[in-house]
C-alpha positions in Angstrom: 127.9 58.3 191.7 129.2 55.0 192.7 127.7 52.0 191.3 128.5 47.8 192.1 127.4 45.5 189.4 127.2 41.6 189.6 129.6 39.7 187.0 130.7 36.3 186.6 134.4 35.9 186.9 136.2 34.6 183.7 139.7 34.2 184.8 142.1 34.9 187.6 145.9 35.4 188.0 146.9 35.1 192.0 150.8 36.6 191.2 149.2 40.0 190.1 145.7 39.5 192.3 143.9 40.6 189.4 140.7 38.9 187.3 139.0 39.1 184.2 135.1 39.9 184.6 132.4 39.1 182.4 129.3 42.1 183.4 126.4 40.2 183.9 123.8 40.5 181.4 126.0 41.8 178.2 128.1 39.3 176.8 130.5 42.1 175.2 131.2 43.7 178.7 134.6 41.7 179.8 136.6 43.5 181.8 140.2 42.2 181.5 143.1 43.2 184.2 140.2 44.1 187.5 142.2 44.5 190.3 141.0 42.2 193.3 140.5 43.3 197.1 143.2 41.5 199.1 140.6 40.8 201.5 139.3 37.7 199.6 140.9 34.9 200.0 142.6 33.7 196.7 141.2 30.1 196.9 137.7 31.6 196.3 138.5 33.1 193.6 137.1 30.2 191.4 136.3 30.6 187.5 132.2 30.7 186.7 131.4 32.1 190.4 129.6 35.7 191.0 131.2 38.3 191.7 130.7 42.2 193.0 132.2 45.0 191.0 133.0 48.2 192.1 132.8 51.3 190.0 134.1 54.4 191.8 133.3 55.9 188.5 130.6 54.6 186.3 132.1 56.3 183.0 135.6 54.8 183.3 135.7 51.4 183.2 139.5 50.9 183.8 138.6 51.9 187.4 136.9 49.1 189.0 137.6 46.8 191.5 136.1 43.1 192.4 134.8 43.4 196.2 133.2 39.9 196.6 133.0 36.7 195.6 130.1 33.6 195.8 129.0 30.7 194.4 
């Protein structure tokens, strides 16, 4: 079962396209290393906005992806 949860996003490194994720509502869920679609621009990417998380896999955490990004 797939599943997309909102998260604020906590950092973001453009050379590797990747982002750490704070899961919204649980202030232990931080996701570090979340690989980023390269269909957002990297200028959005902007510390303290909302983003969309995609988890192919609910029970494995290390396989997510960040599909959005808004203010």
């Amino acid at each position: 079962m797939i599943d997309i949860r909102k998260g604020i996003l906590k950092a973001w490194n453009a050379g590797t396209y990747k982002a750490d994720v704070q899961i919204t509502g649980s202030l232990a869920a931080w996701l570090p290393s979340v690989p980023v679609s390269r269909a957002l621009e990297s200028d959005d990417m902007v510390v303290g906005r909302s983003v969309a998380v995609l988890f192919p896999d609910p029970s494995n955490p290390d396989d997510c992806v960040v599909l959005a990004v808004w203010t």
